[in-house]
N, C-alpha and C positions, 0 to 999 in steps of 0.2 A: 122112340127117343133114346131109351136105353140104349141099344142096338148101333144107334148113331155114333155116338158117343162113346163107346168101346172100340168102334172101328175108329177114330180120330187120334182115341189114345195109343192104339195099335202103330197108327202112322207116324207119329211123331217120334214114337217110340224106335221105328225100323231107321227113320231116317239119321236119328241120333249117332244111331248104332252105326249107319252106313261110313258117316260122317270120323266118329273114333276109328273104327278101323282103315278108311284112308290115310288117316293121319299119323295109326302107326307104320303102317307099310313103308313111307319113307325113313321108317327110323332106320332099320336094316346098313339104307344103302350111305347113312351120314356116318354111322358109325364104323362102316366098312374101311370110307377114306380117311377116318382119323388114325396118323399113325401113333403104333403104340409107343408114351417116349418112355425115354430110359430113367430109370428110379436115381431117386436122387441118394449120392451114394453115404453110405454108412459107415456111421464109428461109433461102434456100443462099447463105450465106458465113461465113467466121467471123464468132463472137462479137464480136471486137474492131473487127471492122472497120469503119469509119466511109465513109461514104460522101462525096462530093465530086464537083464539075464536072469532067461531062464522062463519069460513069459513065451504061451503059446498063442500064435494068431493064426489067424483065418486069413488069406487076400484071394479079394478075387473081382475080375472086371466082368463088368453085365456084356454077354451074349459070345464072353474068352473063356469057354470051358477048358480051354488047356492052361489057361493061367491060372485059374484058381491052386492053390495050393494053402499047406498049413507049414507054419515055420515057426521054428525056437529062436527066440534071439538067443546067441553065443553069450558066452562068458566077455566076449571082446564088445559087446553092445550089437554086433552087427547082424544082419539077415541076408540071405540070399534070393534073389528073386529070378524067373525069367526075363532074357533079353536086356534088363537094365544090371543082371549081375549082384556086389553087393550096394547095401545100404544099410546107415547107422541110424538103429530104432531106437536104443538108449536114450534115455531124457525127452524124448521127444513125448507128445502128447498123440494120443492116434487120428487124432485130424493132421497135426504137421507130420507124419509118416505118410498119411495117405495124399495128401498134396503133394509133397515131395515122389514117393511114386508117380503119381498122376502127372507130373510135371515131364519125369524122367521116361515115362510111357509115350508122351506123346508123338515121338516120331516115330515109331510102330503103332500105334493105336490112336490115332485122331479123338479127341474127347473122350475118351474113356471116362468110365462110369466106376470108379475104383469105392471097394467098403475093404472095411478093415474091422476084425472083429478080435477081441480077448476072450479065447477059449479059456486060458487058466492062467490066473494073472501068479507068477509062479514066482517073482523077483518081490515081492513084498514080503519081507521078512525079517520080522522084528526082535531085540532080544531081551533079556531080561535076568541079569545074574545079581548074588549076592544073597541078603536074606527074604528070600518069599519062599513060600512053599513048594513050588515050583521052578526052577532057574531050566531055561536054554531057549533054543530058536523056536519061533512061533510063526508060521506061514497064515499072514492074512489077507484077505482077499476085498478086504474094503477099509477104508479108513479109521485106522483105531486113536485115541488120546491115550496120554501116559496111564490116567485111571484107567483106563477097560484093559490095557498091556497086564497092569498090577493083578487085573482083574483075574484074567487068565492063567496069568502066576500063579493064582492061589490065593495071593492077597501076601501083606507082609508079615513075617515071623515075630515072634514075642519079643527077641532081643534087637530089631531094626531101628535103625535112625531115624525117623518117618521124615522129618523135617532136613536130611542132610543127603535125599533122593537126588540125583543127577541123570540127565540125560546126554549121554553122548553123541553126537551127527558130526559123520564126515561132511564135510563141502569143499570139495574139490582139492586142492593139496592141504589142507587145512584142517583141525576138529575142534569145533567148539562146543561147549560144554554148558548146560540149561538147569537152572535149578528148580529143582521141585521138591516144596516143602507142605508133604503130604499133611501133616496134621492143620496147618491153616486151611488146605483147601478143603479139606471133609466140614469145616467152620464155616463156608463159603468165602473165605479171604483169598486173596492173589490166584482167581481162578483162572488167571489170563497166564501161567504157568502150566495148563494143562493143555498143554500141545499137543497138536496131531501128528504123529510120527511119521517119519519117512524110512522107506527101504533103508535097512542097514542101521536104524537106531541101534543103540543100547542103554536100556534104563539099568542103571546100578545101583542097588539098593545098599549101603553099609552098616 
């Protein structure tokens, strides 16, 4: 009886067996036909961020090893690329840079797979003069507010106006000028005055 019964469990058991390994055998040949697609293409940095002279990128389209290349944006905003020549990176965000190549590719490269990567975000640079411990150009690579800017200063001097802080921003033929009146916001008041800097601030402390 025993006997019986270990030969039963033996069979069910071979057939099982039989059974799974048919059924990978066909994996092979489904996965053969599936073509490999192309990666969807890349831009590693934030959303917001805007490019500018002096930043280092990456370009390169999936399976154009002769296009990949690394470029500075110039002092003039612009890059050079193959076949499409230049293009102005400045202000742009590294999605609308890589669209715009991708666009300007496509009559040499049908769908291109274009990424676009910030090697070294080099055009963010912030400044900071007057009485802090520290005054001049501060190269940051992520988004700082006027506190963390002050921060990096050193913090402010014994004789500073804390409340009579200003930030300068160019915009475009224009500069306007932001107040920051540091001793309410260490109170938690008018914390909507601690703005995010953009390339080319300057906090002035007097």
């Amino acid at each position: 009886m025993m006997r019986k019964t270990i030969r039963i469990v033996l069979r069910r058991l071979a057939l099982a067996l039989a059974m799974t390994v048919g059924a990978l055998a066909g994996l092979p040949a489904a996965v053969a036909q599936a073509p490999t697609p192309a990666p969807a293409a890349l831009a590693t940095s934030p959303p917001s961020y805007r490019l500018g002279a002096e930043d280092l990128l990456e370009i390169s389209v999936w399976r154009e090893d002769a296009l990949k290349r690394e470029v500075l944006v110039r002092p003039d905003g612009g890059i050079s690329y193959p076949l499409i020549g230049d293009v102005q990176a400045a202000g742009k965000s590294v999605d609308e840079l890589r669209a715009e190549i991708t666009k300007r590719l496509e009559k040499f490269v049908p769908d291109a797979a274009v990424s676009v990567t910030v090697l070294r975000a080099g055009s963010q640079r912030v400044y900071v003069i007057g009485k802090v411990t520290r005054s001049g150009e501060f190269l940051v690579g992520r988004n700082v507010d006027v506190l963390q800017a002050l921060s990096m200063a050193g913090g402010l001097t014994q004789f500073a106006d804390q409340n009579g802080i200003r930030v300068v921003r160019r915009d475009g033929d224009r500069q306007v000028v932001l107040p920051f009146e540091y001793g309410r916001i260490v109170r938690g008041e008018k914390l909507e005055q601690n703005v995010l800097l953009r390339a080319g601030d300057v906090v002035v402390v007097p």
